[in-house]
C-alpha positions in Angstrom: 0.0 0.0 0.0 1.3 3.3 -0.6 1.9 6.4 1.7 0.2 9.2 1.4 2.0 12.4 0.2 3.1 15.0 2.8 0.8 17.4 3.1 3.3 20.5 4.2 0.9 21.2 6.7 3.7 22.5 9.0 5.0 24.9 6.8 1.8 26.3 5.9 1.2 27.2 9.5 4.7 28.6 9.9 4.2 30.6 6.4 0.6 31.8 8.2 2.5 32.9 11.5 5.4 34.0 10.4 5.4 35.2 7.3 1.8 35.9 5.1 -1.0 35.4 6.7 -3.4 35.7 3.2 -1.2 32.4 1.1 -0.7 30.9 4.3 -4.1 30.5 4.7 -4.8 29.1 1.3 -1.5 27.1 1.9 -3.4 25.4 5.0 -6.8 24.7 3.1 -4.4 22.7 0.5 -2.8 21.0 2.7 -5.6 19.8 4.8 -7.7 18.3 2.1 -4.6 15.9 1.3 -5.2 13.6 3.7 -9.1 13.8 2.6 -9.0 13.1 -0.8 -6.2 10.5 -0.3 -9.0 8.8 1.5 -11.4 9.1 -1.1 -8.9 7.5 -3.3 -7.8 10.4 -5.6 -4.1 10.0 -5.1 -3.8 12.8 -7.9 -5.6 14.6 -6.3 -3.7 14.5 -3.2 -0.7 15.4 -4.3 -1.7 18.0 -6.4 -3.1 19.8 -3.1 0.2 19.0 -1.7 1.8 20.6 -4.4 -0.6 23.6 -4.2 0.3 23.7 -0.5 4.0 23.8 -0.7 3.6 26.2 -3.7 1.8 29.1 -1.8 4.1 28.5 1.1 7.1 29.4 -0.5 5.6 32.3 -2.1 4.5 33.3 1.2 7.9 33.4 2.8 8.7 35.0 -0.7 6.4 37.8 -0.7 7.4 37.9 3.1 11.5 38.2 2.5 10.5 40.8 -0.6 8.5 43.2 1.9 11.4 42.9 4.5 13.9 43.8 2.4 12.0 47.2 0.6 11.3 48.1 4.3 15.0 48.0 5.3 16.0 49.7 2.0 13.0 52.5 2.6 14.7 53.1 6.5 18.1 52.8 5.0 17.2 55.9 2.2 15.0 57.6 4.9 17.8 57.5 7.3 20.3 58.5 5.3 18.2 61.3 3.9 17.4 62.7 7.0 22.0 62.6 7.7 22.1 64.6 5.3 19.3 66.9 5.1 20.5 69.7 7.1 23.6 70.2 5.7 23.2 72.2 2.6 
């Protein structure tokens, strides 16, 4: 008998805490019908929902990483702007 796939269900809740709430929450719907349809027998199914769930997790921590980043580069420019802003 085969195993089911893994259903990613862990990151999908540490993409939802930690990162994006909106794909993490679509990552968790995926990943909880895996075991579901699995069940039901649709084994294609099931790991295309496990895909899906992996999928939005990484852009999630993605999207998360890409917002980090423009808000240290907009504190970087505003900092330095404001160095420099009363000496001319």
């Amino acid at each position: 008998m085969e195993t089911p796939p893994d259903n990613n269900l862990v990151w999908a809740i540490l993409c939802t805490v930690l990162c994006c709430l909106p794909l993490g929450i679509v990552s968790i719907i995926k990943a909880t019908k895996v075991k579901e349809l699995w069940a039901m027998g649709d084994t294609i199914g099931a790991q295309k929902a496990a895909d899906d769930a992996k999928k939005y997790a990484i852009w999630g921590a993605a999207a998360a990483a890409i917002v980090w980043v423009l808000y240290v580069i907009f504190f970087i420019v505003i900092g330095v702007g404001g160095a420099f802003a009363g000496n001319y």
